[in-house]
C-alpha positions, 0 to 999 in steps of 0.5 A: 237368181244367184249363188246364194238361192242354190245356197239356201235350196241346198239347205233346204234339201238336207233339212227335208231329207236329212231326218228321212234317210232311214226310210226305204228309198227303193220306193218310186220318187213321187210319179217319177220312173226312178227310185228315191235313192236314183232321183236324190244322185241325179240332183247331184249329177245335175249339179255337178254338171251345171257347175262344171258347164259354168266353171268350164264356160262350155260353149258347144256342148256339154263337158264330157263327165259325168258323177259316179256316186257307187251302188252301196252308198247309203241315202245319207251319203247320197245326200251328201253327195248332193249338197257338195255338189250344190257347194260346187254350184254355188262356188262356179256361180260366185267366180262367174260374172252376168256377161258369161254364157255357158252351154245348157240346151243354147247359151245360158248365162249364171243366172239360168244356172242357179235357177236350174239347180234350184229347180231341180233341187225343189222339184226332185227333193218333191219327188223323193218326199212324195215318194217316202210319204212325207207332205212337203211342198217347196218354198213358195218364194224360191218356186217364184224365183225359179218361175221368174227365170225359166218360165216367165210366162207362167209366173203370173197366175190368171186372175180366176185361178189363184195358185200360189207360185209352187202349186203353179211350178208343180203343176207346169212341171207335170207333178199335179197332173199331166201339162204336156210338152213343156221346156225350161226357157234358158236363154236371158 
């Protein structure tokens, strides 16, 4: 996965939300504790924050910062907020090589970054849909790719059951029903 699938999920995210930002987005994001508006400024903030780590090449820990997006801002300027951030991603991704390592939970290289900002736009742009009423699934070749690089071992579906690679990344991600513990795999 690299800059340009963050690039595309990005799109995608302002293409799906985008005509819904007059929607009340007080409501619950899909079977998720936050609200639309709550779950649309944590992809920013992870965004963000995946760029920063890279950008930085934290090594230890995470950086010390967080996004502040302000308490009156409107869906539509959260959104945004959200694609910027994803701008930022997609820039940190261009200017880092295949040899650098950043910190996310261990050692993670560009890469992992790019398929965990596509996966928590897919995921979350999900849950905000679900949450506004809106039937809308995401791209079965970017959940495949995100599957490919943070869940390898459930990339393949078994043979009897014949998933698609987005039903299996809603499913594993506990968004059709409850999976259990589960974790991205980070390191390559």
């Amino acid at each position: 996965m690299g800059d340009r699938d963050v690039g595309r999920a990005s799109v995608v995210m302002g293409e799906v939300l985008g005509p819904l930002v007059e929607r009340d987005w007080s409501v619950r994001a899909g079977t998720l504790d936050w609200s639309c508006r709550e779950t649309l400024v944590h992809i920013g903030h992870d965004l963000l924050g995946y760029a920063a780590q890279l950008a930085g090449r934290a090594q230890d820990a995470y950086l010390p910062l967080d996004l502040v997006v302000h308490d009156d801002v409107t869906p539509a300027q959260a959104l945004a907020v959200a694609v910027a951030c994803g701008g930022l991603l997609v820039a940190a991704l261009r200017d880092a090589g295949p040899e650098i390592r950043a910190w996310h939970f261990g050692p993670c290289d560009a890469s992992g970054f790019a398929a965990l900002g596509v996966a928590e736009i897919l995921l979350h742009t999900y849950d905000i849909t679900q949450g506004l009423g809106v039937g809308w699934r995401p791209p079965v070749d970017l959940s495949a790719a995100v599957l490919a690089r943070l869940l390898p071992d459930t990339s393949t579906s078994h043979p009897t059951e014949h998933r698609d690679a987005t039903e299996t990344l809603l499913r594993h991600t506990g968004r059709l029903g409850d999976v259990g513990e589960w974790r991205w795999q980070i390191t390559p």
